[in-house]
N, C-alpha and C positions, 0 to 999 in steps of 0.2 A: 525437721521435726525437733523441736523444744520442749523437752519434759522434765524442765526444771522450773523452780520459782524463780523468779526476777528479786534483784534485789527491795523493791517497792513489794512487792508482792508477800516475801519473808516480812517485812515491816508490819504490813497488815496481817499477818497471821501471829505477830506476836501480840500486837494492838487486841484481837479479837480472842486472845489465849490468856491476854493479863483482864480483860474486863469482866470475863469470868468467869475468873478466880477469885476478884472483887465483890461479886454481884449475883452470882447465883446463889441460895439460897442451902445453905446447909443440908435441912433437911427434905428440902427435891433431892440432892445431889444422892443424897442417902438412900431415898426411896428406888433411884432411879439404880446405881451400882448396887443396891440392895433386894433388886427384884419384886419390888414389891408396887403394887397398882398406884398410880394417880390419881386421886380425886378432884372432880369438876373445879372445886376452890383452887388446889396447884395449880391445872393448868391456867386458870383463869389470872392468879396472881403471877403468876413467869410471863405471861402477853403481857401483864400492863406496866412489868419490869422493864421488857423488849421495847412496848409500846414508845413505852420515858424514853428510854436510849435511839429510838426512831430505827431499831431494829427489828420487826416484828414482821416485817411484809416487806425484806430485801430486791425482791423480786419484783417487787411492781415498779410499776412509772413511775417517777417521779412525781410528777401531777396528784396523783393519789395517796401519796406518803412514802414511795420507794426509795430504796438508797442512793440508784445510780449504779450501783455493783457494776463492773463485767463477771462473765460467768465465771472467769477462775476467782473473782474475790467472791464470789454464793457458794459454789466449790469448797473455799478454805473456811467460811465462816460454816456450813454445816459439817467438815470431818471434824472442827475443833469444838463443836458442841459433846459431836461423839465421844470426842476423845474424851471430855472434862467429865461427861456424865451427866452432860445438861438433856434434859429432855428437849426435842423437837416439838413444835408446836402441831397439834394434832390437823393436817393437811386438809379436811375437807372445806374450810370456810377460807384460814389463807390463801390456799395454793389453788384447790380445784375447785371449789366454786366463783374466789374471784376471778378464777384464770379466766371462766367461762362470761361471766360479766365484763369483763376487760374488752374482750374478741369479741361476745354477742349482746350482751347490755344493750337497752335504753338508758340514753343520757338519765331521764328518772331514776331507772333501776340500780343504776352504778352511784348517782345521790344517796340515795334511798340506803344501800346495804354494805357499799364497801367502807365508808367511814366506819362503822357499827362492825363490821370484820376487822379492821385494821385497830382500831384500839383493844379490842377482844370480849366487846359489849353484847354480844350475838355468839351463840357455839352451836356450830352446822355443824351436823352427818348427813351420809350420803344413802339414800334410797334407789339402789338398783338393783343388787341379788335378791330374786323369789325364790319360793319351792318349784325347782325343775326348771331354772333359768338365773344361772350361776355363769357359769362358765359361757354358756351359750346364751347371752343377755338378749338377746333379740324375741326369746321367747319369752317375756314377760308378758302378763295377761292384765296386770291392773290398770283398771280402766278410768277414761275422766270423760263426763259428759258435758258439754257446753250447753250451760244451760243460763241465757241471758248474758248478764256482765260477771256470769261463775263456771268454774267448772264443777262437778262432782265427781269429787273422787274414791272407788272404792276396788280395795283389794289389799295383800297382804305384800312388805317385803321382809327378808331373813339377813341372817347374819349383819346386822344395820349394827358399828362397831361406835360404842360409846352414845350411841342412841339414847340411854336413860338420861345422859346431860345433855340432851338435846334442844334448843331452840327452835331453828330452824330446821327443815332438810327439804332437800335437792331431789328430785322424783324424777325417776321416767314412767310414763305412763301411756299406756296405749290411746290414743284419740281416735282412730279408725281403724277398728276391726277388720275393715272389709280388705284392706291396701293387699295389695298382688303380691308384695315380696315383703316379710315379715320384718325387714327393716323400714320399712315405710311406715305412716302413718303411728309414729312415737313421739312425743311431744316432753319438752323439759318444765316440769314445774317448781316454784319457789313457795313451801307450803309452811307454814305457823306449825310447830307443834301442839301451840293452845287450843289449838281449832276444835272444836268438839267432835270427837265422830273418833280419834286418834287416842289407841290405847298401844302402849308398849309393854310386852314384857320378855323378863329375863330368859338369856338362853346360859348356863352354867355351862363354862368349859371342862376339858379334862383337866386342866392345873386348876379346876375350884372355884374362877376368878370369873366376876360378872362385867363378862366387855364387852360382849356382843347382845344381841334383842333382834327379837323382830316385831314389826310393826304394821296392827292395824287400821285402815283407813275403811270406816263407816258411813257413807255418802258423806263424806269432808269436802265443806262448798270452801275451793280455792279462787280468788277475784282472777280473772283473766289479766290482769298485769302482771301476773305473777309469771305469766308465759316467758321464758329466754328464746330468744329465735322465732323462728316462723312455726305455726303448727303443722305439724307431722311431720317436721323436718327434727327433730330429738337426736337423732341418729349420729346427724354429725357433729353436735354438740358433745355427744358421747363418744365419740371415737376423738377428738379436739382434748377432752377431757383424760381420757386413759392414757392417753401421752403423756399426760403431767402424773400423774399416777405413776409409772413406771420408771421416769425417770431418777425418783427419789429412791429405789430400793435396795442400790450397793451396799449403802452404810459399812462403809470405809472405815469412818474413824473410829464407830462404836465397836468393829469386830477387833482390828483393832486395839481397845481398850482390854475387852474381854480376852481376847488372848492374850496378853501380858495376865493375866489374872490369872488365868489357865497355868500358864508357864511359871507362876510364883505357884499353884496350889500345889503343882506337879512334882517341884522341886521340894515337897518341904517331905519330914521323914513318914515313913508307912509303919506299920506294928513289925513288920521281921526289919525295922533300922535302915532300910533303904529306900528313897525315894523314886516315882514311877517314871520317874524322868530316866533312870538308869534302864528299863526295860527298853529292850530295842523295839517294839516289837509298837508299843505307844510312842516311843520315839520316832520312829519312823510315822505314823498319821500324823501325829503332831508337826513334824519339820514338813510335811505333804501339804499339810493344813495351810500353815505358812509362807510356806510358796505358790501356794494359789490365791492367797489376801494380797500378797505383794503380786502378784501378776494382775487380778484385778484391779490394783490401786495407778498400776501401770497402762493398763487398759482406759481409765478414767482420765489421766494424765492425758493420754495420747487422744481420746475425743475433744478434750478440753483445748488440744493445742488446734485442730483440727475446728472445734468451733469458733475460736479465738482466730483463725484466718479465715476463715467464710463466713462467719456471721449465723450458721445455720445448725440448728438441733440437730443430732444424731441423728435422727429417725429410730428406723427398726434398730440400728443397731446396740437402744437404751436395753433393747430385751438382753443383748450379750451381760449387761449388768444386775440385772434384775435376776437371772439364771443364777451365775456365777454367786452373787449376793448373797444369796438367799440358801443356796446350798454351804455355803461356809458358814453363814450363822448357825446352819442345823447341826453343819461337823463339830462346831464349837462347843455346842449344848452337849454331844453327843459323846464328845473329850472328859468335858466336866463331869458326865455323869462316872464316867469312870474312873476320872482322878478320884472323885469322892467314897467310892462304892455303894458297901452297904448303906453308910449314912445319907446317901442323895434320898432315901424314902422320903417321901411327906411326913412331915411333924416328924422325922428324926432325932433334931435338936432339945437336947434336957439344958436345966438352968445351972447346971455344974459348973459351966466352964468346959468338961471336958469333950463338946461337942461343936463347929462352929456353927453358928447360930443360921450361917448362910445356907447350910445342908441342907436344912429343911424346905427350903426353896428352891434347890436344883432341879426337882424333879416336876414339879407345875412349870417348873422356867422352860424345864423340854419340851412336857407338853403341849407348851402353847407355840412354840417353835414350829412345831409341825404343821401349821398354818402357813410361813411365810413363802415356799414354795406354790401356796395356791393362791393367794389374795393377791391383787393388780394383773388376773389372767396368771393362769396357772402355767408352769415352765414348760409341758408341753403346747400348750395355743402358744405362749413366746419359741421357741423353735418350729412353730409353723411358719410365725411372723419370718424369723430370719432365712427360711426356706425360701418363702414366698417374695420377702418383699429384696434379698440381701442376695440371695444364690442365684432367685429365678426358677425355684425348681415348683 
């Protein structure tokens, strides 16, 4: 086992750590270590940045605009996004809708939509969590009726994440009610948000911040091209699909990032002249913290060497990162709130100077934190996965 870079390897991660540093955009970089939301225009200007450099869709074929990457160079070019404070491109139209186009497309379909994803002309979210069919996705009730060369579609989805900049989105929809086992009879559709019939509105989280919606669908006649796969076969489009979902959730480099930030806030002095770094007591979660980011960065390392001689995705075992991921980001948030104290309130921050202006952000920053344990299947359904598909149990 190899759980080093390769000399060529270091090369391209300096390559992909000097461009940037060139080329990212000030105030993204700012927005982004500054906790503060993205607007439709950021993301849309950093794709057509990525697009220029033929960086934007590493991952795909070649054929379609892909780099070629092997997985440890995808690997090195997203921890050193993290690390920089570059935003990720928001995954539903890149990653999981092309992916799903790639494997199940019509030659059309993949004409049609991937060009328009790959330069960053189209901005997809994804239409799957309903009210009372979250976690257990299979119980979704919204329905599409084929009616001629359309379907109709009507019904509601939740938590739809950056929905308001939406173009397009990606549905699962029920096509046959009747089907014996409630994975059956689901179908994927590719639906306009223009469409008439489709109203969005706001769901405000607890940090304030308008990033999720839900969405509804008012008999919305979708053209039956729009179909991926066979109908009422959705199911294994969607399980095809949560694969690429999941495996993006360690976020390595950004945690990473934030802890070194962590570790400068901690260190600096507190009102009785001692900093909380000298407490053992935050000492101790903090150096705990740390050696669970370096054991999962070790963890990644070692599938990486692992897919790099078979050729073959992790499987279940992306859920071991996803877990691990996601619980570190919460410790991180959960640090800061303390290094900071009383000032992590909302709107803390006065124009004095003598507050730092990031305070007032720590505390929405938590809050939305508290999500990443449930989005991409929640860390209990992943340690079913790993039961089931990893123990056998």
């Amino acid at each position: 086992m190899d759980l080093n870079y390769s000399a060529d390897e270091r090369a391209f991660r300096d390559e992909v750590r000097a461009w940037l540093a060139a080329n990212l955009p000030d105030d993204i970089r700012d927005k982004v270590t500054g906790y503060r939301h993205l607007g439709k225009d950021d993301y849309q200007r950093w794709h057509r940045i990525l697009a220029a450099k033929g960086w934007s869709v590493p991952h795909w074929p070649v054929e379609w605009g892909g780099t070629g990457w092997d997985v440890t160079q995808r690997y090195i070019y997203d921890e050193e996004f993290g690390l920089a404070g570059a935003p990720m491109l928001p995954p539903f139209g890149p990653s999981m809708c092309a992916s799903v186009l790639l494997r199940f497309g019509t030659p059309a379909q993949k004409a049609r939509f991937l060009p328009r994803i790959r330069d960053g002309l189209d901005f997809w979210v994804q239409g799957y969590s309903e009210p009372g069919a979250g976690s257990d996705l299979a119980a979704l009730k919204t329905r599409a009726v084929r009616q001629g060369d359309h379907y109709v579609v009507t019904g509601q989805k939740i938590w739809t994440t950056l929905g308001h900049y939406g173009d397009w989105i990606f549905c699962l929809v029920r096509t046959d009610p009747g089907a014996e086992k409630r994975q059956e009879g689901i179908s994927f559709l590719l639906i306009d948000m223009a469409t008439p019939g489709i109203t969005v509105r706001p769901l405000i989280l607890m940090d304030g911040g308008h990033e999720v919606n839900e969405v509804f669908f008012d008999e919305v006649k979708v053209p039956v091209e729009n179909l991926v796969h066979e109908e009422n076969k959705g199911w294994t489009v969607a399980k095809y699909l949560l694969g690429h979902e999941r495996l993006g959730s360690g976020n390595v480099g950004s945690s990473k990032r934030e802890l070194a930030a962590l570790k400068a806030l901690a260190a600096k002095e507190t009102k009785n002249g001692r900093p909380l770094l000298d407490d053992p007591r935050f000492r101790d979660r903090l150096t705990r913290t740390e050696i669970e980011l370096d054991a999962l960065e070790l963890t990644a390392m070692r599938f990486l060497d692992r897919m790099r001689r078979s050729g073959q995705p992790p499987a279940a075992d992306a859920s071991m990162l996803k877990i691990r991921g996601t619980e570190i980001q919460q410790s991180i948030t959960e640090l800061m709130m303390q290094a900071v104290g009383p000032m992590a309130q909302p709107f803390a921050a006065v124009d004095d100077g003598s507050v730092d202006p990031l305070s007032a952000r720590y505390t929405p920053r938590y809050c939305n934190y508290r999500k990443t344990t449930i989005y991409a299947g929640s860390n209990e359904i992943q340690r079913n996965i790993i039961a089931k598909m990893t123990l056998g149990l």
